[in-house]
N, C-alpha and C positions, 0 to 999 in steps of 0.2 A: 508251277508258279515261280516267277522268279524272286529272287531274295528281297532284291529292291523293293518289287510291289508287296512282298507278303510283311518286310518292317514299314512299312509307309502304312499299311493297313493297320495291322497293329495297333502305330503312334495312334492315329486316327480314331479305332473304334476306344482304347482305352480312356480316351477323355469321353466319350459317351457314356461306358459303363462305369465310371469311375464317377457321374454325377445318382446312380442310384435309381435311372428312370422304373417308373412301373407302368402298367396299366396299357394301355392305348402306345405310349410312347415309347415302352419297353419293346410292343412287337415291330415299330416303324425302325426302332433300331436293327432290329433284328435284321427285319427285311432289307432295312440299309448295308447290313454287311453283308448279304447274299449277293446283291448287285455289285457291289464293291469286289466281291468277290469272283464274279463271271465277269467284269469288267477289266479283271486283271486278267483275268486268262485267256478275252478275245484281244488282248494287246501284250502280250507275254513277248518279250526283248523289245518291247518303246519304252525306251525311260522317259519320256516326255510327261512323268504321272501328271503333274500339276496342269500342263496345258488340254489333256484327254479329260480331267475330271470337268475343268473352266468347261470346254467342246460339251460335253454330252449332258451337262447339267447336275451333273454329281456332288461338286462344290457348295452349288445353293441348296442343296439338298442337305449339304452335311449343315450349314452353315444354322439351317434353319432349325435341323436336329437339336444342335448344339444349345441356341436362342433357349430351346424349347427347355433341355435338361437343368442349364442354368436356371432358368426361371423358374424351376421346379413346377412346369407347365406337364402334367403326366395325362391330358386330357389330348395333344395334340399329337393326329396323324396326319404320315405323308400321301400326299393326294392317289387316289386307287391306282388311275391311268400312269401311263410314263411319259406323260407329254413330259416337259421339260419347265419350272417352274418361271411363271414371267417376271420375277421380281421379289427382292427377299423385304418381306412383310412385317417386320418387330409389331407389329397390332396382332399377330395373330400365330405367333411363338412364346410371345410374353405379357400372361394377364397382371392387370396394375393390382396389388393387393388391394385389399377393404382400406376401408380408415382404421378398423379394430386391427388390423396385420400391421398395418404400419403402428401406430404404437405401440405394438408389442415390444421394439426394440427399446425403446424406455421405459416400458413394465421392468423388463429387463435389469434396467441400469436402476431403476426405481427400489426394486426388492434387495439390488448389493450393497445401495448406501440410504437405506433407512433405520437402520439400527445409529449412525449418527447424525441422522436427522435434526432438525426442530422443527418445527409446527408452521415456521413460512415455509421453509421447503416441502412439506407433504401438503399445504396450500397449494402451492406453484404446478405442484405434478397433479391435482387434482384439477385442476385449472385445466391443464393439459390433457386427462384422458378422457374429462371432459367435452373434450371434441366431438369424438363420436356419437354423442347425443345430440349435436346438434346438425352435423351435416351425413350424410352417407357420402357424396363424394368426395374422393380424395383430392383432387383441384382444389376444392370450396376448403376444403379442410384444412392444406397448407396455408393457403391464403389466409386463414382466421389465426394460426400459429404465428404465422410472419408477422398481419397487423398489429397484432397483441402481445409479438415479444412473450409468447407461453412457451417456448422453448428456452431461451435465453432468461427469463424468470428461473429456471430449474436452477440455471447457475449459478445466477446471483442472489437469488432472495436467504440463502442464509449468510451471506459476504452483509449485504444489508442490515438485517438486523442485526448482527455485528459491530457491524460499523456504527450505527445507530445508539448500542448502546456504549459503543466505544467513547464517540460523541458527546452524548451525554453525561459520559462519569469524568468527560475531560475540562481544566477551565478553558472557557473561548480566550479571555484573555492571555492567557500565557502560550505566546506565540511559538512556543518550540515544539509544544505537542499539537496546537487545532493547527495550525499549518500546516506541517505534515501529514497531517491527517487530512485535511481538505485534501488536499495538491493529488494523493495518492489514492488513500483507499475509497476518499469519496466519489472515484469515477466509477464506481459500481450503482451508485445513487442514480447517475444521469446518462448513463450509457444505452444505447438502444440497439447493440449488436454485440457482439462478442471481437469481429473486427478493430470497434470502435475501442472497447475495451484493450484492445491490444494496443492500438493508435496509442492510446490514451496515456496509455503507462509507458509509455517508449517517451511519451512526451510530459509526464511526471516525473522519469527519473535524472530529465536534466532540472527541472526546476525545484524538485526535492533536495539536490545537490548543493543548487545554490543557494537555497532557505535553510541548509547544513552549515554551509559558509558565514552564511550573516548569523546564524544565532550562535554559533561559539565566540567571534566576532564581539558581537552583542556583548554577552557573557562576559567576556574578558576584559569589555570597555569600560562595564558600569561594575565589576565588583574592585576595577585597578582605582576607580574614583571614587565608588563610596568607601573605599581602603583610604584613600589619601585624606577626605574630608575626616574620616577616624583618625587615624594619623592625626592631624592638625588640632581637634579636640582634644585627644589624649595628651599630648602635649601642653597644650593651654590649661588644662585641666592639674597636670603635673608642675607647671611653675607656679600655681595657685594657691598650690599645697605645700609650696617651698621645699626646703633641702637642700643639700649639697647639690645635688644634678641641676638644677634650673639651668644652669651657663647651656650646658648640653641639649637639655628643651630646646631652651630661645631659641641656640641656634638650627634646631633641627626644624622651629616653627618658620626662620627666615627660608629653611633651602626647601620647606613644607610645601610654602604661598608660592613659589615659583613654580615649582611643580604643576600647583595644581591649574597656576593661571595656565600654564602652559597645556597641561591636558587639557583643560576646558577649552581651549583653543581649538585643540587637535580636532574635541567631540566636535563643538557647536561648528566649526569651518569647516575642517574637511570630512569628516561622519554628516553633516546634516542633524545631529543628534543633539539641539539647541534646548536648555532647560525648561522651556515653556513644552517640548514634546514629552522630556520624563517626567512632565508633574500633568500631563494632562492624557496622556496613554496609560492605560493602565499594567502594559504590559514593562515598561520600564519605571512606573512606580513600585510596582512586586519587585521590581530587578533593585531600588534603591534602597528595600528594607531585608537584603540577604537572606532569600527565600531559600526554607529545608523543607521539601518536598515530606508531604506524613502518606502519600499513599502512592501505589503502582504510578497512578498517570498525573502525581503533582495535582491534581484537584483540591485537595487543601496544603497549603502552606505555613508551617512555623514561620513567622516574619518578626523585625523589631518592629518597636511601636512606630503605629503610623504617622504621629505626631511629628516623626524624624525628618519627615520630608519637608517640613517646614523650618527644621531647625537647620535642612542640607542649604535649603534655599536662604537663608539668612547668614548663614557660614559665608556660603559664595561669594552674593552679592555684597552682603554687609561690610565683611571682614576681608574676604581673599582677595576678588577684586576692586575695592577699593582703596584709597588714596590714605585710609587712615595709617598711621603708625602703629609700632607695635604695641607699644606704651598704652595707646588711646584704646587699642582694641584689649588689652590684658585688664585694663579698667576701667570699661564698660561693661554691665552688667548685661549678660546674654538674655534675648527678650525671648526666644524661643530655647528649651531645655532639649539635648539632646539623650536619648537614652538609651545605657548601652544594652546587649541582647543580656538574656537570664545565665548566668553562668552553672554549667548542667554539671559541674565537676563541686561544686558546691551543694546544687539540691537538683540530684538525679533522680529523684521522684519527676522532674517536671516534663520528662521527656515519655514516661508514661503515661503521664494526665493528655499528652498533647494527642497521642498516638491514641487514646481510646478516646478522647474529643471527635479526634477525625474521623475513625469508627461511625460514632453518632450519627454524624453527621453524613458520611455516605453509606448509613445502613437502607435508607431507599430506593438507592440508585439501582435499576437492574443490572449493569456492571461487576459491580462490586458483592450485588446479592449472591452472584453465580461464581467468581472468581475469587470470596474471600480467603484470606489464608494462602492463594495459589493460584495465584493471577499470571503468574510467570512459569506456573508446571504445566498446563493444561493446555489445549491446541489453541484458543484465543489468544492466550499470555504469548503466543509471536510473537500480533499486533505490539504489543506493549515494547518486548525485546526489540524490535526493529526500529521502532518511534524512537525508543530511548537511545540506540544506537547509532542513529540518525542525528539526534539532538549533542549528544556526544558528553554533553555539562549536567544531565539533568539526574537527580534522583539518586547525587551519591553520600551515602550515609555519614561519608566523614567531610562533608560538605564544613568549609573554614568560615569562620567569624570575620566579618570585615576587620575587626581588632589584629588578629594573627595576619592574616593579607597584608595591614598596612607596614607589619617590621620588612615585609620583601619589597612594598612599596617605596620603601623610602630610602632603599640604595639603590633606587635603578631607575630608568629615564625612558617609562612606559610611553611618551610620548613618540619616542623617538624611535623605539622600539616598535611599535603599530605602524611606523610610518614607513620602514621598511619594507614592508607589506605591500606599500604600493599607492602613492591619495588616489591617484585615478579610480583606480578599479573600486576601494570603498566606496569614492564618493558615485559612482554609477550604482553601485550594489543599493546605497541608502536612499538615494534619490530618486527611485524609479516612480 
């Protein structure tokens, strides 16, 4: 036998026996390399192998062997006679498993990740092996997987309740965390493919992006203004009280009111961000009383008193923008009291009391039931890291006093400075 045919045989049979056949199909192999074998030796110096196996029907013969071992078909032989095969047949090299065989491969995946399970996900797969009780055929059986999303369940249903309870320990209003959270992890909520889910998130992380943008934005706009309007009060409040400095107030209240008419400008024209929105959104009322986040997702908030927002709205309009003098305003009796936050370097008890208030208050949340203490160690506390790091402003413990803000406030010309930035592009960012 010559070299060429006896390596060509070789390659050949070793992918046969290298699938393990038994039975029936062990001996057709067999027989297969007998043939193969007198095959080479009635054409011993034709190197033409490939065109003499196509010729005599050898090929579909190997071809169907092959079908068979892959499929771990050990039931199938090749035909007695040596006609020559009319046509290579996948129906009958390759049985379709059960419905029970085909699940098997997520029994599989089911038994490596249930030890970190929850109780949707062994729902979800139960859901799923499920199947086989109701169809024996595999056709019907896919088709009930596919309408039902019981595969795609597997993957989402613990993202869900997750997210779910992410959702719920978070405020809707404070738009740096439920936004983010919509935009992103809630396409696990309504996604109906795993493709889509991919879509989804490609097209979440530009809009995540830009809800990054506008909420530092945000942030910066209304703590530089309720900075200013403190400013302005402290001031007024300081020439009231007399003393040597008053000359210095006065004048820091005259270059105070320009400022602020002049941010307010900035907000309400080119932000879109008009007083009538921060006193009727709740998301920029939180943002006018200097919110100190007391838990992982800002779900409750240290804020000054609420009352402020009425004293912001009387400062503005009454005082800053108006025609009145200074005179008129230092002796006029303020009809709304403004008040400043609890000073925690004098009674730092209260920052305890605030911290096991908020406790209280989110001890029923499932959230927090499962994450107390370590919301941020455990494989959920991501969500949290990512949101937070997304939001960029939120949840930091040395979080300033609109008081401390207004002394930077009031050497610098934040109006002018934001504007840098660009009006166009805010004012599309806020206007949408």
């Amino acid at each position: 036998m010559d070299a060429i045919w006896k390596s060509m045989i070789d390659a050949y049979m070793s992918q046969l026996y290298n699938g393990a056949p038994e039975g029936e199909l062990l001996e057709s192999v067999k027989k297969f390399e007998q043939k193969f074998i007198a095959l080479a030796d009635e054409h011993e110096g034709d190197m033409d192998i490939a065109g003499i196996m196509q010729e005599t029907g050898m090929q579909d013969e190997y071809t169907q062997l092959f079908m068979a071992v892959t499929s771990g078909n050990n039931d199938y032989a090749l035909p007695e006679d040596d006609s020559r095969p009319e046509a290579f047949d996948y129906a009958k090299v390759q049985r379709l498993p059960s419905v029970h065989e085909f699940l098997d491969s997520y029994r599989v995946v089911y038994e490596s990740v249930r030890p970190q399970n929850n109780e949707a996900v062994d729902r979800a797969y139960e859901a799923l092996f499920d199947v086989e009780n109701r169809t024996d055929d595999l056709i019907e059986a896919q088709m009930i997987m596919e309408r039902e999303h019981l595969i795609l369940n597997t993957v989402t249903a613990g993202y869900r309740d997750v997210i779910r309870e992410f959702m719920d320990a978070a405020d809707p209003n404070y738009e740096i965390t439920s936004a983010t959270v919509r935009a992103t992890l809630g396409n696990y909520l309504t996604a109906k493919s795993l493709d889509e889910i991919t879509y989804m998130g490609d097209v979440a992380r530009s809009v995540t992006a830009d809800l990054a943008v506008q909420a530092q934005i945000k942030m910066s706009a209304m703590t530089i203004f309720t900075a200013l309007i403190f400013g302005w009060e402290d001031n007024k409040k300081k020439i009231r009280e007399g003393g040597p400095g008053c000359a210095k107030y006065a004048e820091s209240m005259v270059l105070g009111r320009q400022k602020i008419r002049d941010y307010y400008r900035f907000l309400s024209e080119d932000m879109g961000i008009t007083f009538e929105m921060m006193e009727s959104r709740p998301f920029y009322r939180i943002l006018m009383l200097t919110p100190t986040p007391l838990d992982a997702l800002c779900r409750i908030k240290k804020v000054m008193h609420p009352d402020n927002i009425r004293a912001i709205k009387y400062v503005l309009f009454e005082e800053v923008l108006s025609d009145k003098s200074m005179e008129e305003i230092l002796l006029t009796p303020q009809k709304e009291p403004y008040y400043e936050e609890i000073d925690t370097d004098l009674y730092p008890e209260t920052d305890a009391e605030f911290t096991a208030l908020a406790e209280e208050l989110n001890k029923d949340i499932p959230y927090f039931q499962k994450n107390r203490r370590a919301a941020m160690m455990d494989g959920n506390g991501e969500l949290v890291s990512k949101v937070s790091e997304l939001s960029g402003m939120i949840a930091d413990p040395q979080h300033k006093s609109a008081g401390s803000a207004a002394a930077g406030a009031a050497g610098s010309t934040p109006a002018a400075d934001i504007k840098t930035a660009g009006k166009s592009l805010l004012r599309g960012l806020f206007r949408k």
